[in-house]
C-alpha angles and dihedrals in degrees: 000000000000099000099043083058087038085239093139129278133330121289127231098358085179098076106037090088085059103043111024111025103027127072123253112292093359103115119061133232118026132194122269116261086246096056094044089049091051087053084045091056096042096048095047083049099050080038095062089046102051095049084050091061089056122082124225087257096063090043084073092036111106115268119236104272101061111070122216103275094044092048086054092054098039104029089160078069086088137136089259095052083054096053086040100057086042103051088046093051085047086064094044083063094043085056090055083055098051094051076049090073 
């Protein structure tokens, strides 16, 4: 998400085949829980400071994959409606762990 918002690079390249292009179980291995809640910890923490660093203005200004025109046309396609859509599908997955219990 970092670069869709231009907050820097990627983070943890590493784990985005496992997790985001390849199928359930089909990479192996994974990395231990321990090791995916400590990520967890150090990107909500880089996170928070990042979003902390942008004023109230550039939350409405357009991300990185819609170009100007189509910003002009289409001003809801921001960098808040992306933390937004985001912050709302992450719940949607909570929701699945929780059913897990």
């Amino acid at each position: 998400m970092f670069p869709l918002l231009d907050l820097g690079e990627k983070q943890y390249p590493e784990l985005y085949d496992a997790f985001v292009i390849s199928p359930d179980k089909a990479v192996e291995p994974l990395p231990s829980l321990e090791t995916l809640r400590a990520t967890w910890k150090q990107q909500l923490g880089t996170m928070q400071a990042k979003f902390e660093e942008i004023s109230a203005e550039e939350w409405f200004g357009r991300h990185t994959v819609v170009s100007e025109e189509e910003f002009l046309k289409e001003p809801h396609r921001n960098k808040l409606n992306i933390l937004l859509t985001r912050s709302t599908h992450l719940t949607y997955h909570w929701g699945q762990l929780m059913l897990l219990k």
